[in-house]
Steps between C-alpha positions, in 0.01 A plus 500: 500500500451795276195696522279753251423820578228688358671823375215629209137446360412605161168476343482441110216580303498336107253624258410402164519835235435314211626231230717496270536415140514086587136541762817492772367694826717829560573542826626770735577510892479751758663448845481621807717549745516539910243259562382388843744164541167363750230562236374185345405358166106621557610851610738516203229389251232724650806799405601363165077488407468850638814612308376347186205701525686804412629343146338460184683189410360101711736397724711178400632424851610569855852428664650518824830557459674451873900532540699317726852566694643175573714505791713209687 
């Protein structure tokens, strides 16, 4: 039976700079790498709000972005 491995955890921050010529949101995304594979969804959010604290523009969304080796 094959298995996952956690290899990687990247946080992604999205945050809305603005609109364009159609009221279309413009969007742009920071990540973050070398984060703690045990943290969990609260601990990440409590990072991503603190993080967004240091921008001007509101932050769109959060992602956990989690890679996994797939072995046999």
């Amino acid at each position: 039976m094959a298995q996952g491995l956690l290899e990687t955890t990247k946080l992604r921050l999205e945050f809305q700079t603005g609109v364009d010529e159609e009221g279309m949101p413009i969007l742009r995304a920071k990540t973050f790498s070398n984060v703690s594979k045990a943290a969990t969804a609260d601990q990440l959010y409590q990072a991503a709000t603190a993080l967004s604290a240091l921008s001007n523009d509101p932050m769109n969304k959060v992602e956990r972005n989690d890679s996994f080796e797939i072995i046999a």
